[in-house]
LOPA-348715 format. One record per residue (C-alpha): x, y, z; residue in three letters. Coordinates in steps of 0.1 Angstrom, whole numbers, padded with zeros to 4 digits, always signed. Last residue first. Example, Ala and Ser with C-alpha at 12.3 -4.5 7.8 and 13.67 -1.06 7.14 Angstrom:
residues 2
+0137-0011+0071SER +0123-0045+0078ALA 
END
This chain:
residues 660
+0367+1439-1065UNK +0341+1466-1063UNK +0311+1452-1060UNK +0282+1478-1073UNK +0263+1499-1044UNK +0273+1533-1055UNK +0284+1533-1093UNK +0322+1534-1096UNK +0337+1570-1103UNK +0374+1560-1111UNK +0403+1585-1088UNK +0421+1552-1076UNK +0383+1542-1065UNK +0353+1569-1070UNK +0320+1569-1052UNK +0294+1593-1058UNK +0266+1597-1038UNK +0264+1635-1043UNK +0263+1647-1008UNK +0273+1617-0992UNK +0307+1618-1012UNK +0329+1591-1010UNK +0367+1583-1018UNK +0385+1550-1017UNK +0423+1543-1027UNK +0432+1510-1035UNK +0463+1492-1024UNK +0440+1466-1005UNK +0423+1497-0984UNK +0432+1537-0987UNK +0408+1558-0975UNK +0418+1590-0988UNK +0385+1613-0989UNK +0355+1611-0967UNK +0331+1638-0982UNK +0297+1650-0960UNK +0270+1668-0965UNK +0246+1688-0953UNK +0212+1689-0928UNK +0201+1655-0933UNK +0228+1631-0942UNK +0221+1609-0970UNK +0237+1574-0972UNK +0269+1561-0992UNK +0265+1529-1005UNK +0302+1515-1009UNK +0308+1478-1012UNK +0340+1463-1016UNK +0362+1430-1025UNK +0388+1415-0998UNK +0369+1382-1000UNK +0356+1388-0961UNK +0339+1421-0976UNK +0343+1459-0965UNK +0315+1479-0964UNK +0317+1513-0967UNK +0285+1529-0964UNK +0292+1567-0963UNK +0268+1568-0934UNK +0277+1536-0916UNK +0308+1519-0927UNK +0327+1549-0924UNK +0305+1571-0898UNK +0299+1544-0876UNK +0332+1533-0873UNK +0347+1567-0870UNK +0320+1567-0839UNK +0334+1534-0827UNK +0364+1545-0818UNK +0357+1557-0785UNK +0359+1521-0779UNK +0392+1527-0768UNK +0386+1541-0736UNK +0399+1575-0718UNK +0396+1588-0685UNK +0368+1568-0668UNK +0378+1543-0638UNK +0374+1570-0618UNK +0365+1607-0626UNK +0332+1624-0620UNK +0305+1615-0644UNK +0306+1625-0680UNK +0291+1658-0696UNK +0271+1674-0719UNK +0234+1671-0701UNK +0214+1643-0708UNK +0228+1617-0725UNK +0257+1616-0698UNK +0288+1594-0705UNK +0308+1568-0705UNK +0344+1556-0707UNK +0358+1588-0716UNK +0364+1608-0755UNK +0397+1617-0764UNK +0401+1658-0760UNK +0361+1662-0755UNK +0338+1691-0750UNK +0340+1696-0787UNK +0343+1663-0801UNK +0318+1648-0775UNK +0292+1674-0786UNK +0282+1652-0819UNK +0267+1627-0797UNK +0233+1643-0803UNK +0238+1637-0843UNK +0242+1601-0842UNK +0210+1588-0830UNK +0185+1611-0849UNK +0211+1602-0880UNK +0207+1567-0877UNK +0164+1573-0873UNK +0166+1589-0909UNK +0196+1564-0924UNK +0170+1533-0912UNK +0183+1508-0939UNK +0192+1485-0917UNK +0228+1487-0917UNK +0223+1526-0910UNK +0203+1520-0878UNK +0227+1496-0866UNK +0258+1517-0873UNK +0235+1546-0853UNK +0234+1515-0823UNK +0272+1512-0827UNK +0277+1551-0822UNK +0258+1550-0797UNK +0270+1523-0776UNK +0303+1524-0779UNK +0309+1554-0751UNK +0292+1530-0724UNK +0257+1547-0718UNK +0238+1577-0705UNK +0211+1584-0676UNK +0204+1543-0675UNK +0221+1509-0664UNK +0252+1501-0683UNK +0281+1530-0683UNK +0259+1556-0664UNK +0259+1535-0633UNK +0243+1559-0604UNK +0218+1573-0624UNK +0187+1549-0622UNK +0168+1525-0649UNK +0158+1491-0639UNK +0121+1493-0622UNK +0110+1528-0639UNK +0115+1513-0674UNK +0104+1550-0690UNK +0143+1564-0691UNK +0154+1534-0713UNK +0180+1517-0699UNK +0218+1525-0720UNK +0209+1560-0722UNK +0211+1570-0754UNK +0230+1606-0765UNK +0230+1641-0758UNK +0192+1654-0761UNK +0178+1620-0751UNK +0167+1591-0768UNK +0163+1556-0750UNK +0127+1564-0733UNK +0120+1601-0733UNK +0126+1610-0766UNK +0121+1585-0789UNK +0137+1547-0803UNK +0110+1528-0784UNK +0094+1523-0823UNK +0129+1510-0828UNK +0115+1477-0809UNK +0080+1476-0825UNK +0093+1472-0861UNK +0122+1452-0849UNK +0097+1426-0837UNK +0074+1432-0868UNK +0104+1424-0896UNK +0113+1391-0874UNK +0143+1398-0848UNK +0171+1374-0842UNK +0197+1387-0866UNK +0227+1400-0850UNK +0217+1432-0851UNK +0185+1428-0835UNK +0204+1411-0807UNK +0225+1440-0805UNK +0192+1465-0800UNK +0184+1442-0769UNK +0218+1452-0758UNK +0201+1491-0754UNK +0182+1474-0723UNK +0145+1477-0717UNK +0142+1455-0690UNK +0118+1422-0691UNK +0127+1399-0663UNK +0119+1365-0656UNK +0124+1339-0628UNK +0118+1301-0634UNK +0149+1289-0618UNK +0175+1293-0637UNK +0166+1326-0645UNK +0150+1340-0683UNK +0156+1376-0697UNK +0123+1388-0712UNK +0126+1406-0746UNK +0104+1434-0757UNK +0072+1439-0773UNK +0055+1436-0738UNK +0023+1415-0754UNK +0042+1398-0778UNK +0072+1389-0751UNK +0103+1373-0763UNK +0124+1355-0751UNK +0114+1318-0758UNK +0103+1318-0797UNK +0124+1349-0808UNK +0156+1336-0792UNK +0150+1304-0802UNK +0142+1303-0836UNK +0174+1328-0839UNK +0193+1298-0817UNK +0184+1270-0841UNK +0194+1295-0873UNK +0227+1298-0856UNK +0229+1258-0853UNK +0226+1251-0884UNK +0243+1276-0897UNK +0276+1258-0879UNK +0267+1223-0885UNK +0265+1230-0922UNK +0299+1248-0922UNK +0314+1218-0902UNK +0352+1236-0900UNK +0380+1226-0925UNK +0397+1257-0931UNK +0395+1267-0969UNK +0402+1305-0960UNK +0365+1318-0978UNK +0349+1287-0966UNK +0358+1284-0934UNK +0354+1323-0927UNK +0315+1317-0939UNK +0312+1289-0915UNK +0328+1312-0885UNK +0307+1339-0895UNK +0276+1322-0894UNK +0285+1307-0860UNK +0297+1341-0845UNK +0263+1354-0858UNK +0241+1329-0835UNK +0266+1337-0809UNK +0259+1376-0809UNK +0225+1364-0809UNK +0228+1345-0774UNK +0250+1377-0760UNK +0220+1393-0764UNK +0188+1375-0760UNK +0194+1370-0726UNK +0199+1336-0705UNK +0211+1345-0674UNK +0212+1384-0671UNK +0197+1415-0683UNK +0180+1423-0650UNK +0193+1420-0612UNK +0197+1457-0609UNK +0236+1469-0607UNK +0244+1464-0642UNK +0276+1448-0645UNK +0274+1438-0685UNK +0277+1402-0681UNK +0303+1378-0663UNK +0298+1389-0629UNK +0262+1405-0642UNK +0248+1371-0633UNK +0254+1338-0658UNK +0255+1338-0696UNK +0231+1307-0694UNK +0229+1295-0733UNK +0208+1290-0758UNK +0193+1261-0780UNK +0181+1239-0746UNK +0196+1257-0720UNK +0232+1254-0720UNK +0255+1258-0688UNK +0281+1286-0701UNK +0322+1274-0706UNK +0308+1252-0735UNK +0305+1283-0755UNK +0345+1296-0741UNK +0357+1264-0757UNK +0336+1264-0790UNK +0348+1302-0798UNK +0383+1293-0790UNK +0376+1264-0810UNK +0364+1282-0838UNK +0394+1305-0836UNK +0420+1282-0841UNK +0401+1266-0874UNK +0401+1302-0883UNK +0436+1314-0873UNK +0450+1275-0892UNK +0430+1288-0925UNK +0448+1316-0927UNK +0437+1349-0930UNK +0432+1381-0950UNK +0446+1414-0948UNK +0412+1441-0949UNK +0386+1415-0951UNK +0401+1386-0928UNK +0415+1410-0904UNK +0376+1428-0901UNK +0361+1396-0899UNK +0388+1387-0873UNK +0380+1415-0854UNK +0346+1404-0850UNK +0350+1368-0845UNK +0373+1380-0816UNK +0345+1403-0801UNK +0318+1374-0805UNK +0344+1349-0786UNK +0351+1382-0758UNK +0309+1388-0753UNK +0304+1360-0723UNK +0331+1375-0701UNK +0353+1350-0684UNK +0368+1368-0650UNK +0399+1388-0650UNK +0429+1391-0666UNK +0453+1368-0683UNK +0494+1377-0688UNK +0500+1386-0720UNK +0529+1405-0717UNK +0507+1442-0716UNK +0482+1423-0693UNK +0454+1403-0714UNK +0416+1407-0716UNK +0383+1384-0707UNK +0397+1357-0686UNK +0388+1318-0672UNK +0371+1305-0699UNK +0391+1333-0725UNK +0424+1313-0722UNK +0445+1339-0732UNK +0464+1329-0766UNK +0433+1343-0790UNK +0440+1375-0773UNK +0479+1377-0789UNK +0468+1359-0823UNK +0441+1395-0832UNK +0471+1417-0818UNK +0493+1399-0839UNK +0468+1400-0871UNK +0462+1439-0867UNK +0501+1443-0866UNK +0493+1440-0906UNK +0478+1475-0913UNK +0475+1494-0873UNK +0450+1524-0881UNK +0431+1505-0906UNK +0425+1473-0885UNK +0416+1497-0859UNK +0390+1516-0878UNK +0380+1482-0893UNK +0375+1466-0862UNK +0352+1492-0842UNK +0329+1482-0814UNK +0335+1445-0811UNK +0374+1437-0814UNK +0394+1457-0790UNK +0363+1461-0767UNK +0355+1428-0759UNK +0391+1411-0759UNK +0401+1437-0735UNK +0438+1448-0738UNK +0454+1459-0710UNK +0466+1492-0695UNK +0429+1497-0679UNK +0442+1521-0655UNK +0472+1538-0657UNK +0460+1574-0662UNK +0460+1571-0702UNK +0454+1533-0699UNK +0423+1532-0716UNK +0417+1495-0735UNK +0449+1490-0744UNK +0460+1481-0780UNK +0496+1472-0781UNK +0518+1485-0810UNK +0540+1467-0807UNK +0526+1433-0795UNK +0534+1411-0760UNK +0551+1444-0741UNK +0585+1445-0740UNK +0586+1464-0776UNK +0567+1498-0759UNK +0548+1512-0786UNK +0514+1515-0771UNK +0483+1525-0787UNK +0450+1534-0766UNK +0456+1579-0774UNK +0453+1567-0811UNK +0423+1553-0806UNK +0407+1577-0787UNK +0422+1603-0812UNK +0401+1588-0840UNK +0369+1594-0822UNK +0379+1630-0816UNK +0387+1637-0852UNK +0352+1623-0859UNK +0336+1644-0833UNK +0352+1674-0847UNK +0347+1670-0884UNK +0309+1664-0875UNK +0308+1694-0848UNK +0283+1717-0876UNK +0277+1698-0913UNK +0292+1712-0935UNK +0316+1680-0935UNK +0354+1672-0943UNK +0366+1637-0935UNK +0403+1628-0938UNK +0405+1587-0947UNK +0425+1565-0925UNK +0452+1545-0942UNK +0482+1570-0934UNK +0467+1578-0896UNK +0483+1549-0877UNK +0518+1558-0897UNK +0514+1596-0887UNK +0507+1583-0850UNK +0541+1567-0853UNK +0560+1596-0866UNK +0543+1621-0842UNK +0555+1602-0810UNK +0591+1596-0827UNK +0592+1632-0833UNK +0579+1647-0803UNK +0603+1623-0784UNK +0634+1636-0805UNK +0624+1673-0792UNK +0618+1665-0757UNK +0648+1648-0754UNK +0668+1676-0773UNK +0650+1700-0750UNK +0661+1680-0716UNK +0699+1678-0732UNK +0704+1640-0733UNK +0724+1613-0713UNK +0706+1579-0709UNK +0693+1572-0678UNK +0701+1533-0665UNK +0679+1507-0651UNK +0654+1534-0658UNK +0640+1567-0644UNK +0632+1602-0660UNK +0624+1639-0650UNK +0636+1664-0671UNK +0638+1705-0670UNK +0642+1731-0697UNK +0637+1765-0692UNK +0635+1792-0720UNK +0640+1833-0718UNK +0623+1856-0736UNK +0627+1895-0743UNK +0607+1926-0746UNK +0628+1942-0720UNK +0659+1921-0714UNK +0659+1887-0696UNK +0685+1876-0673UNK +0684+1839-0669UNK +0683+1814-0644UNK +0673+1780-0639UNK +0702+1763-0664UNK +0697+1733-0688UNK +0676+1710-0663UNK +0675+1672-0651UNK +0656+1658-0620UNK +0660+1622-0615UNK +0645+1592-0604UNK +0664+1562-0596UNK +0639+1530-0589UNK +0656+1493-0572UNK +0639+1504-0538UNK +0631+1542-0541UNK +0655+1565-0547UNK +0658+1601-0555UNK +0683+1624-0576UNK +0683+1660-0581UNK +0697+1674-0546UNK +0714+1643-0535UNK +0702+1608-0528UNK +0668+1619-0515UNK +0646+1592-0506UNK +0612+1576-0527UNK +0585+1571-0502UNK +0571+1536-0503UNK +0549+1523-0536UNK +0526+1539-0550UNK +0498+1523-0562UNK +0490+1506-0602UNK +0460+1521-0618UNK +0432+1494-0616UNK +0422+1477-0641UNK +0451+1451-0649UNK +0488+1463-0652UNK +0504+1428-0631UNK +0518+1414-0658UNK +0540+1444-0667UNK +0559+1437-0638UNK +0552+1474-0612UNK +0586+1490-0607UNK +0576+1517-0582UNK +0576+1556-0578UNK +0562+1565-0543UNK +0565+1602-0540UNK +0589+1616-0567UNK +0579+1651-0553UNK +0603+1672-0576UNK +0601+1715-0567UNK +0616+1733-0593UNK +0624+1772-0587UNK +0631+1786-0617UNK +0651+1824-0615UNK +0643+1853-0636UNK +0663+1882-0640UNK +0648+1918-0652UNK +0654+1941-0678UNK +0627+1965-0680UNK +0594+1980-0700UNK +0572+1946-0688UNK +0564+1922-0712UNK +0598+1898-0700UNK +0584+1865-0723UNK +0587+1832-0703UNK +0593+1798-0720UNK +0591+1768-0699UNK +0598+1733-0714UNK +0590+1704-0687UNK +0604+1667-0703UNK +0581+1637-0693UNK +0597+1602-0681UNK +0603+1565-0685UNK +0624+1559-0718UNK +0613+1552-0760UNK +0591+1578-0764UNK +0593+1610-0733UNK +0562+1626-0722UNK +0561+1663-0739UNK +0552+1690-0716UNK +0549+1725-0732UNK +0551+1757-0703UNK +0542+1792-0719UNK +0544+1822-0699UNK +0533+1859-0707UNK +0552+1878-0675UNK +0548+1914-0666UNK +0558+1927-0635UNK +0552+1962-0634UNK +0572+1987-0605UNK +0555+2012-0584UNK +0566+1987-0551UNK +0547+1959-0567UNK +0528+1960-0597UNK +0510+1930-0610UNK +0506+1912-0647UNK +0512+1874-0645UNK +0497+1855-0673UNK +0495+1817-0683UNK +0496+1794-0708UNK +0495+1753-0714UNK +0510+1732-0739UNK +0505+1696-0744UNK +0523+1668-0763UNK +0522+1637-0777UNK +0487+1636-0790UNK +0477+1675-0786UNK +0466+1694-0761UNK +0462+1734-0764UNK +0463+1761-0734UNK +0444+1784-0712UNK +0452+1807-0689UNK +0459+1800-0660UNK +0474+1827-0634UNK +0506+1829-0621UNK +0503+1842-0587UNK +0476+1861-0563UNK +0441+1846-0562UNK +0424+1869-0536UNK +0400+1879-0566UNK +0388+1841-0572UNK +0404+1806-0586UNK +0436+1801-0567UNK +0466+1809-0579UNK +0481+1775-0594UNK +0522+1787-0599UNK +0535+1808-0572UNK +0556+1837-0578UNK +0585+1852-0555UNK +0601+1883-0557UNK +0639+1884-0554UNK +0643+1901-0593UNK +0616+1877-0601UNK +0615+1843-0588UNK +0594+1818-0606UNK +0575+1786-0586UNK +0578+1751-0605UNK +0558+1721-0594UNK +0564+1687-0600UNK +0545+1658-0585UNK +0544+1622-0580UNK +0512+1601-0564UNK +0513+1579-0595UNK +0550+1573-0604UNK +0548+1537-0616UNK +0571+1518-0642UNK +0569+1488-0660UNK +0551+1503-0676UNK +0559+1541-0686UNK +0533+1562-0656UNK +0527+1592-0647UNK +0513+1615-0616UNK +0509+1647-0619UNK +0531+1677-0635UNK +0530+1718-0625UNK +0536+1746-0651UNK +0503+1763-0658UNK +0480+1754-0632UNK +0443+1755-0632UNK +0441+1715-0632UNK +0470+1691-0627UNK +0489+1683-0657UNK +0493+1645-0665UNK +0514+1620-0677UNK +0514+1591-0700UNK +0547+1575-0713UNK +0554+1550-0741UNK +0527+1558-0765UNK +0537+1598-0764UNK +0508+1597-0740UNK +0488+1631-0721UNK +0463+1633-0695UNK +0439+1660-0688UNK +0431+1657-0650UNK +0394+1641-0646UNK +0357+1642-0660UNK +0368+1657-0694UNK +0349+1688-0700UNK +0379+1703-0723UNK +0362+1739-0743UNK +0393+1756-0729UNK +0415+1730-0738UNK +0417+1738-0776UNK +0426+1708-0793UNK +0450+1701-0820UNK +0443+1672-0835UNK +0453+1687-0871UNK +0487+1694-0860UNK +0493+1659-0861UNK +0486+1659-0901UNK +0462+1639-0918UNK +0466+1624-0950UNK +0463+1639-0981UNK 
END
């Protein structure tokens, strides 16, 4: 059966996520502003920009005032936090007010649910307040709308940062604001009600812009929004199988990893695909589609989550000319500066279209020359190529894995294989031979030039002589991608222990023993934690070797991002359960790649360019595991790690046998 909505519930008490908990209906985000229970943040629907606005909502009872957001502490006086549960789509929050004033008991249980609008530019507040005192009383809302600077931003101008305001909206009357060629407006059903003892009464308030705000009740908004929100993340779910495990915070991480893909799709039809793929985008930021992380850390997951629009989100990055950009704005527009992993990223994906949908013979030939274009776009150096400084590289802030580096060079070796491999399968005309060729030229290579017996590690070389030998988690790519003899890899997961990459909650993306790169201050590339994809995709390593033991040492300490996580952030500590301080951080598609891992990594699903499947499910220490309803090429997959078995359309196959 296919996972319900309900079924991402999350409980935001356990929530450590490094900023304001943000919430999308895929054509609105918005946020709720810590330790309140009724006040709205910033949002944003491209083309439109609210981020400095604010709501806040203060409750009069019987001609006594209460103020929503007490402060934390004994002198806190007002409605007081309590809790509350976040879903895709929507969230609901809780709080209590229980004081006596004058020898008479207030008593208030209230229960605010914010739901950004689907299809227009806005967020509906529903507040429900239950009298629990022994009296009838009246209660009066008190909204307070702070449009600040809400702006028109063209959608191909959403890059990585989150757009600014804009000048101060004005008043126009007493729920209406302008700003420029942007109405905002304040909508409610009534703000006051008597309640009787025992009793409830519901608020209803809107706040939406556009060229032109259709009518609607704020609750019948809300409600047809919740709907079309949970329709279309039903649809991304339908292909996706439900995993059940006895092993402890496996279901949970897994759930989270699919709802930081979910939380990345945007149904919007102006932008350049429906749904588009972004890679955050939950506070505004990084509302565009990297090549790199779109297509390299999980391509099946997506593929499964999005069926045929795979292909036009696949075409859409292929148009950007990646020799001058690595991602696209939300109409296409190109971002950026040319990033030396995007042609490995698109080879990727396609892989991953080419198995699950197929392709044509025009994408491949298209997409060799992509990859052929952006190749020439790096000085060679005799087999391999000059990647350049961190500009177009990982961004570490030490000079170090840079210039010519094992990895991105092996990531190209691969691309080459799976370019000729993609010709033959489709019948494009590419130079197969030519193609292996050169891969195998650039393995020699690699293994020949960069790396260092004595150091067991690769050296990255300079233009001008210059070497440097950090102990980078990419060098773990390269092995992936095939440039490693049997000893080289032997010696390099040897480093694979606590106290150099391995730490209690995750890899550190420089190993904690290479005293000359690693330090604290960039957790997303150079040490004290890693760029979310990176475990996860080293554990996927581990498992496509034949290393299920050391896999499972990897995977299991990132197992606390599904509890301490609503959608999982751009990095994160491997030391402590946490993820720095807020910024460019919120949310990030790659997130993903934990489902990844776990589906073609411990149940061993591997899904073949000729459409035909290979399940090898590994054994999990500590329990079990059962991934039930995947559902690929109008088949119907379910594994059991606990008993091997494999059956397809309800058949047991034998675990490792094509299934075609």
């Amino acid at each position: 059966m296919p996972y319900s909505v309900d079924e991402f519930a999350y409980d935001l008490r356990q929530s450590m996520a490094p900023g304001d908990i943000w919430v999308t209906s895929g054509w609105t985000t918005v946020h709720a502003p810590p330790g309140s229970v009724c006040a709205v943040g910033g949002w944003f629907a491209p083309p439109y920009a609210a981020p400095d606005a604010e709501l806040t909502v203060e409750l009069d009872v019987d001609g006594r005032r209460i103020a929503d957001g007490a402060a934390p502490g004994v002198a806190g006086v007002g409605l007081l936090h309590a809790g509350g549960t976040w879903w895709p789509g929507r969230m609901v929050r809780h709080g209590t007010y229980h004081r006596r004033h004058q020898d008479e008991l207030i008593s208030l249980r209230v229960q605010s649910t914010l739901t950004p609008l689907y299809g227009q530019a806005g967020f509906v507040l529903e507040v429900e307040i239950v009298n629990r005192a022994g009296r009838n009383i009246t209660v009066t809302l008190h909204p307070r709308a702070a449009p600040g600077g809400p702006r028109r931003v063209p959608l191909g101008e959403w890059g990585w940062v989150p757009p600014a305001p804009g000048p101060e909206a004005v008043r126009a009357d007493r729920w209406t604001w302008q700003a420029g060629d942007v109405t905002v407006e304040l909508s409610h059903e009534g703000l006051s009600q008597d309640v009787p003892a025992g009793g409830t009464a519901v608020f209803a308030l809107a706040v939406r812009t556009g060229p032109s705000t259709p009518p609607g009740r704020p609750r019948e908004l809300a409600a047809e929004s919740a709907r079309r929100s949970e329709d279309r993340l039903a649809r991304a779910l339908a292909r996706v199988p439900r995993l059940s495990s006895d092993i402890p915070g496996l279901e949970a991480y897994w759930r989270g990893s699919l709802t930081s893909g979910l939380v990345c799709l945007w149904d919007n039809p102006g932008f350049i695909t429906s749904p588009f793929v972004a890679t955050s985008g939950l506070d505004g930021g990084a509302l565009c589609a990297y090549a790199w992380d779109t297509g390299g850390y999980a391509p099946h997951l997506l593929t499964l989550m999005l069926g045929d629009a795979t292909t036009g989100v696949l075409e859409s990055l292929m148009k950007v000319d990646l020799t001058r950009h690595y991602a696209i704005a939300p109409d296409g527009t190109g971002l950026g500066v040319p990033y030396a992993y995007s042609g490995w990223s698109l080879v990727t994906l396609a892989t991953a279209v080419a198995a699950h949908l197929g392709v044509s013979p025009d994408l491949v030939t298209q997409l060799h020359d992509l990859v052929e274009g952006l190749d020439a776009r790096f000085a060679p150096a005799g087999a391999l190529r000059d990647y350049g400084d961190q500009y177009n590289l990982l961004e570490m802030r030490s000079t170090g894995w840079e210039h010519v580096a094992a990895s991105p060079n092996a990531e190209r070796a691969w691309c080459l294989d799976r370019l000729a491999e993609l010709s033959q399968m489709s019948g494009a005309r590419l130079p197969v031979d030519d193609l292996r060729s050169r891969a195998r030229d650039i393995r020699r290579a690699i293994a020949g030039e960069l790396w260092d017996e004595r150091a067991g590690w690769f050296r990255c070389r300079y233009p001008d002589g210059h070497s440097e030998l950090v102990q980078h988690i990419q060098a773990f790519d390269a092995m992936r991608n095939g440039a490693c003899t049997p000893e080289m890899a032997r010696i390099m997961l040897g480093r694979l222990r606590d106290g150099s990459f391995l730490a209690p909650y995750g890899v550190s993306a420089v190993a904690a023993d290479d005293r000359l790169h690693y330090e604290l201050g960039d957790t997303d590339w150079s040490g004290g934690g890693a760029y979310t994809g990176e475990g996860p995709q080293l554990a996927l390593t581990l498992w496509e070797r034949g290393e299920p033991a050391l896999a499972w040492e990897v995977m299991r300490r990132l197992l606390w991002m599904g509890r301490h996580f609503p959608y999982f952030p751009q990095d994160h500590y491997c030391d402590r359960p946490a993820a720095p301080p807020a910024g460019r951080r919120i949310n990030i598609v790659a997130g993903l790649a934990g489902a990844e891992a776990i589906l073609t990594g411990a149940a061993g699903v591997r899904f073949r360019l000729d459409g035909s499947l290979v399940v090898a499910p590994a054994a999990l220490p500590g329990g079990g595991m059962e991934l039930t309803g995947l559902a690929y090429r109008g088949r119907t997959i379910d594994v059991s790690t606990s008993s091997g078995t494999v059956t397809v359309d309800g058949r047991r196959r034998t675990a490792g046998e094509v299934i075609e």
